[in-house]
N, C-alpha and C positions, 0 to 999 in steps of 0.2 A: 563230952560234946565239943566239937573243933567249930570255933564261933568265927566265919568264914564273913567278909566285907569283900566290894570288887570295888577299886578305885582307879577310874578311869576302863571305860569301858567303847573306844572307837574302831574296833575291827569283832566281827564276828567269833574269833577264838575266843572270847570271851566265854562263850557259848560250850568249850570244852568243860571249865568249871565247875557250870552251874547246871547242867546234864548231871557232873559226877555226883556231885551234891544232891542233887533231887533225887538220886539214884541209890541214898546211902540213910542209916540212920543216926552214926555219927559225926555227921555235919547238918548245921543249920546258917544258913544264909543271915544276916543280920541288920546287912545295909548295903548302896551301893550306891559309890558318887561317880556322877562325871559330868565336865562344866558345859557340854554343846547339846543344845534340847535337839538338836536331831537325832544324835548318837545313842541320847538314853532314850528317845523312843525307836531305835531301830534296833537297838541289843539288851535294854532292861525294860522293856514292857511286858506285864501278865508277872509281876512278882508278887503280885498280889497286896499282902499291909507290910510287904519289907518296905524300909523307909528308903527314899531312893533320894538323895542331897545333889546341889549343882558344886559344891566344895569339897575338895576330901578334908581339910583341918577340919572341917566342921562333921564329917563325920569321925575323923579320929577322936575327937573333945568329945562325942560324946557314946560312943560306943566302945567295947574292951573290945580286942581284934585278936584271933589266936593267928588266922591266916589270911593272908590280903592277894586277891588278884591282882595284878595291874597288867592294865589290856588297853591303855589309852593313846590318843596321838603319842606317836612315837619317841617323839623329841620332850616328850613331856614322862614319860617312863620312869627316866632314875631317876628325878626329885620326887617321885611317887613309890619307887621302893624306898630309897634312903628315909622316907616319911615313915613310911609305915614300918620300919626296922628299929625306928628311934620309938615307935610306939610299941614294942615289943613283941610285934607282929613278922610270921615268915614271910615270906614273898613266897608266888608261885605267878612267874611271869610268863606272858606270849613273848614269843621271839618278832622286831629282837627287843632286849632287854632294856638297851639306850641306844641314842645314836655320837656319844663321841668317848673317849677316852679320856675326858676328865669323869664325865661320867660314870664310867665304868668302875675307876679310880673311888669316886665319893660312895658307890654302892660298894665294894669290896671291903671299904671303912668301915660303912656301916655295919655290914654283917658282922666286921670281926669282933667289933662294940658290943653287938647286942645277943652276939652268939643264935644266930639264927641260920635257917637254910635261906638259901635262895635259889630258888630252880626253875630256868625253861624248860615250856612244855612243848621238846621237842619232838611232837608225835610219829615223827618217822621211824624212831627209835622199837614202837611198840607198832608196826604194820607188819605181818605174817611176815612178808618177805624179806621185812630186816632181821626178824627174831630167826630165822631160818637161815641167813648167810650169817651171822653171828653163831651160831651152831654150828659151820661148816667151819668157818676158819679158828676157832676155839679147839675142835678134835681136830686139824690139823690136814681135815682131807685139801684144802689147798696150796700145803706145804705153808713155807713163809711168806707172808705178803709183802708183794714190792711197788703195786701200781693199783693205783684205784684213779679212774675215770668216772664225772660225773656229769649228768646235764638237766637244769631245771629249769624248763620254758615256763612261764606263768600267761595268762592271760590277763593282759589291761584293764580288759573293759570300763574303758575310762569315763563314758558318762554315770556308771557305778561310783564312782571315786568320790569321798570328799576336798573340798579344793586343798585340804591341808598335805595331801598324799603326792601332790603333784609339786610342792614347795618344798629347799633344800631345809629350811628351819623347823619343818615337820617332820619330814619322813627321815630327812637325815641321809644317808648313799646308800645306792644296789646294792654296793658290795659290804656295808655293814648288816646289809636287811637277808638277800636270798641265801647266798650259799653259807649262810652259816649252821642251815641244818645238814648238808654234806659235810662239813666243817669237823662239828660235831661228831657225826659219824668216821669221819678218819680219823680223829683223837682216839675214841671210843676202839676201833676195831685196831691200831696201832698202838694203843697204850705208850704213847709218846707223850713227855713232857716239853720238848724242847725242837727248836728246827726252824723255817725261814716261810715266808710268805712272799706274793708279789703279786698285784691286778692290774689289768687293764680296765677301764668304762665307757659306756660309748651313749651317744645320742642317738640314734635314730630318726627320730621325730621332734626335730628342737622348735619345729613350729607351732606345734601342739604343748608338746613339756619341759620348755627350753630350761628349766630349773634342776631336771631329775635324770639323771641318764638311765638310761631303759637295756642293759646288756652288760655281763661283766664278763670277762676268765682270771679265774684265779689258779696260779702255779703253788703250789703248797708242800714243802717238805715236811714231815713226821717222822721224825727218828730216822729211822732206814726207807721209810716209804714217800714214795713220792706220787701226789695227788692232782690230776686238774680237775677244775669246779668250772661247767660252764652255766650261768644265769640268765633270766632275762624276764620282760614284758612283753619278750614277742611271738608268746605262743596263738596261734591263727585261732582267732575267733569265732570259728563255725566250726572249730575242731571238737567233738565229742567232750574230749577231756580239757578243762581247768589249765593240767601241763602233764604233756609226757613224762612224767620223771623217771630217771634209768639210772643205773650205776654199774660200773664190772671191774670186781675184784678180780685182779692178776694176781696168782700166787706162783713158787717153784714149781709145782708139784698140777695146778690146776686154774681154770678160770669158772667165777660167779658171775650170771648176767643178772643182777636184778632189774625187775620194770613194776613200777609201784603203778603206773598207770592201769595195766590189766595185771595184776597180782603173778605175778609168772616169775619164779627163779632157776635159770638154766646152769647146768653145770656139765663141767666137761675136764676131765682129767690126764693125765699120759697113759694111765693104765684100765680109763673105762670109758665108753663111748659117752655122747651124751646124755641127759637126765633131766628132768625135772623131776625137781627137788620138792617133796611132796611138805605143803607148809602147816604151821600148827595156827591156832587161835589167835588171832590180835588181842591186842589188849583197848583201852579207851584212853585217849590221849594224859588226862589227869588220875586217874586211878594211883600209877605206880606213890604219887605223892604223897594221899592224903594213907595212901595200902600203910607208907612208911612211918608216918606219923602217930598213925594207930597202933603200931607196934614199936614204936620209941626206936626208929631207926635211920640210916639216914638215908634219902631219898636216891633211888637210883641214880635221878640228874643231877648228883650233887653241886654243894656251890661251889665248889672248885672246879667241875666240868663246864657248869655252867658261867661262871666265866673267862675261864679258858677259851673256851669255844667263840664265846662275844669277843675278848681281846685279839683272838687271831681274825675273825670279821673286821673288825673296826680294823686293826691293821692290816686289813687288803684295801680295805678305802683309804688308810692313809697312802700306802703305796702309789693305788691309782692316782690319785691327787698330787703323788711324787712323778707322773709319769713312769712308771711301773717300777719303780725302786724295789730291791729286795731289802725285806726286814725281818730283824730276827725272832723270835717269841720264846718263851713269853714277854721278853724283850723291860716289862715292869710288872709290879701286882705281885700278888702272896701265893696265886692259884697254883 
């Protein structure tokens, strides 16, 4: 039985978790802290007699932990996996992970210390339409891949927000927080170790969130491929969807349009007209984790990807903060 804690619980993905957990009978939920009574009654209420603490030491003192969410303000993230890693506990984090590079730094420590996973639950990864252009460019129908284009419009909805979300000491920068699940995914379909980064960030609305800037582009080399990520909080508000999200792989041989917004993967080759690409099953944003667990293996998102992915994030914030300097990656770290 995987004896499951969530520590720090301020954004809804919390919620991927503890769905997967209800949904299994080898996990059981055992505790869960998080220090703001509005947060744990808006993402831990109806746990029923789980104990639910405003401290994590206090729940790690007093509970064994096999696996720890951590899902809280975001700036408060790595001293809550580093926590829970020293307590002999895996991480299974929401993105992102931390918000700066010492951070990132202290939880890479940790893990190697205590020989644990540490995995974001980067659920893009497991949406029909990614599990289907990962199939195309694996058997090779788009030749070799040289350009991947991405665009993640989010929605504000700012009086939704807690006021920490709208503060640099909280949330931390755009460009460590959106595109690092694009990020993510051009490591993944590149199998690139090594390459260069560079962001822009903008305000928008500095009279509203003069602390946060709300838009990034990030220019990102991988190996041979070269990647733009465009981000933001300014997806229209009366728009149907949350955020259009799209992406298209350019290969030699063929281009992938995915649109995760209305589930559609187009494809279009030299030698066939167009297609859509008929998609298979999703999976649930946490499953692949605890699937690997259960079978003494190691998690899809491993913790090498999964801080690969955050360090090249956090170094496009640092970039932008350099006015768009290019840097190299993995640039420090073991990943």
């Amino acid at each position: 039985m995987i004896r499951l804690a969530v520590l720090g619980a301020a954004h809804g993905h919390v919620g991927y978790a503890l769905d997967e957990a209800a949904r299994r009978d080898d996990v059981t939920l055992v505790a869960a802290a998080e220090p703001d009574a509005a947060s744990r009654a808006a993402f831990l209420a109806g746990l029923g007699d789980v104990p639910v603490y405003d401290d994590i030491a206090t729940l790690l003192h007093r509970h064994e932990v096999d696996v720890a969410v951590v899902a809280g303000v975001y700036a408060q993230r790595g001293a809550a996996a580093v926590a829970a890693l020293e307590a002999g506990a895996h991480v299974l984090a929401d993105k992102p992970l931390c918000t700066s590079l010492e951070q990132l730094d202290a939880v890479a420590s940790a893990a190697a210390r205590a020989g644990r996973h540490v995995s974001v639950m980067f659920e893009k990864r497991f949406h029909p339409v990614t599990l289907a252009a990962r199939r195309l460019v694996d058997d090779g129908v788009l030749g070799g891949l040289a350009l991947v284009a991405s665009t993640a419009p989010h929605q504000l909805r700012l009086p939704d927000r807690p006021p920490w979300f709208v503060r640099r000491d909280g949330y931390g920068g755009i460009a460590g927080d959106l595109p690092v699940h694009d990020v993510d995914l051009v490591l993944a379909l590149s199998g690139a170790t090594s390459g260069t980064v560079a962001a822009l960030t903008g305000n928008s609305r500095p009279d509203v969130h003069p602390d946060v800037d709300d838009h990034v582009a990030v220019l990102l080399r991988a190996g041979s491929v070269a990647a733009t990520i465009e981000a933001s909080w300014l997806s229209p508000e009366a728009d149907e969807l949350h955020g259009h999200y799209r992406m298209r792989l350019t290969g030699s041989s063929g281009t992938a349009e995915l649109d995760w917004g209305y589930g559609t993967l187009r494809v279009a080759t030299h030698d066939r007209a167009p297609w859509t690409e008929p998609l298979p099953a999703g999976r649930p944003p946490a499953a692949y984790f605890f699937d690997a667990l259960a079978a003494g293996a190691e998690p899809e998102i491993s913790t090498a990807a999964s801080l690969l992915a955050t360090r090249v994030a956090l170094l496009a914030q640092a970039s932008a903060e350099a006015g768009g300097t290019q840097l190299p990656w993995p640039a420090t770290g073991r990943e």
